[in-house]
N, C-alpha and C positions, 0 to 999 in steps of 0.2 A: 306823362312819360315822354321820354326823348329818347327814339332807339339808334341815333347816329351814333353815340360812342361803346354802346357796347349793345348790340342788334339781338345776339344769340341769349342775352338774358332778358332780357324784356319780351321777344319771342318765350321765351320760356315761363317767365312770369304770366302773361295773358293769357300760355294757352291750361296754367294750374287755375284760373281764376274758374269759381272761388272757393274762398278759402278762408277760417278765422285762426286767429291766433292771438299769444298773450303781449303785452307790451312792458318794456323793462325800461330805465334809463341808467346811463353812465355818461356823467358830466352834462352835458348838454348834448347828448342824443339819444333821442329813441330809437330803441331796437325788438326786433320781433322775435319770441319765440323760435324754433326752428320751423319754416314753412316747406311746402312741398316741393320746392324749388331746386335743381341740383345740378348747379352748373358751376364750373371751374372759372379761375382769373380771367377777365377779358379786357384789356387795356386798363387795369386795375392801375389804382392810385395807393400814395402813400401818403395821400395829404388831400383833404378835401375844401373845397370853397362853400360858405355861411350857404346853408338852406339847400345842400344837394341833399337828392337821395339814392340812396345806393343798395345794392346788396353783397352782402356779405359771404362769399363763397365757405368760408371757414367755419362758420356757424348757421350756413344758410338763411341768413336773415334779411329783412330790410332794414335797414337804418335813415332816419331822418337825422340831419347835422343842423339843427339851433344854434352851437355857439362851440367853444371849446371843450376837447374831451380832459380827461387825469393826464395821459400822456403827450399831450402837445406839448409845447414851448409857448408860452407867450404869443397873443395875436394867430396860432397853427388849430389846425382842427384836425387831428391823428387820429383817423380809426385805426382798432386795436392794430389788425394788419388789414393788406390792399385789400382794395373793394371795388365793385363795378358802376360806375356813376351810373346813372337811369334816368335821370330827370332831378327837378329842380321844386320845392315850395312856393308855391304862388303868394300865397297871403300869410304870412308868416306869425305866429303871436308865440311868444315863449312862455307866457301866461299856462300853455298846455301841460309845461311841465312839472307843475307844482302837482298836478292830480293825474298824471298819468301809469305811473308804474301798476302795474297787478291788472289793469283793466284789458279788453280781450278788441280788436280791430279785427273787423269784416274787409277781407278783399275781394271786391268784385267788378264786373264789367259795367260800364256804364255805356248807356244806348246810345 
């Protein structure tokens, strides 16, 4: 996680952890259930770059961005609406999204 661009949700994030929830996909990104998480726009975007991850004030969610959603444009990665960048995919494989929808993500603190 990266809390220089948006501090107040990633504070927030850490301090729900933890937590499980369901995992969905639309287009090429994963997104979560609604989590405990309940924080408003914070230097939200309207377009994101391959392999950020964000959350989703509107749906309280997190979202991983793999590749394009239904409503970008060509080469654009448009979450539904803005979202709060958080951090970035390290090791990226798009492989995950063949088998991911219905299955359940543990979020927790790592030592």
């Amino acid at each position: 996680m990266d809390d220089k661009i948006s501090p107040n949700t990633v504070k927030q994030l850490v301090d729900h952890l933890p937590f499980t929830t369901s995992l969905n996909l639309w287009g090429e990104e994963i997104y979560t259930d609604e989590t405990p998480i309940d924080v408003g726009e914070e230097n939200a975007k309207d377009l994101v770059e391959l392999n950020d991850v964000a959350y989703w004030p509107t749906g309280k969610a997190i979202c991983l961005f793999y590749g394009p959603t239904p409503i970008g444009r060509k080469e654009e990665i448009k979450p539904y609406s803005p979202v709060n960048v958080i951090g970035k995919i390290t090791s990226p494989d798009k492989k995950i999204l063949d088998s991911i929808a219905g299955k359940k993500a543990s979020f927790k603190k790592l030592r």
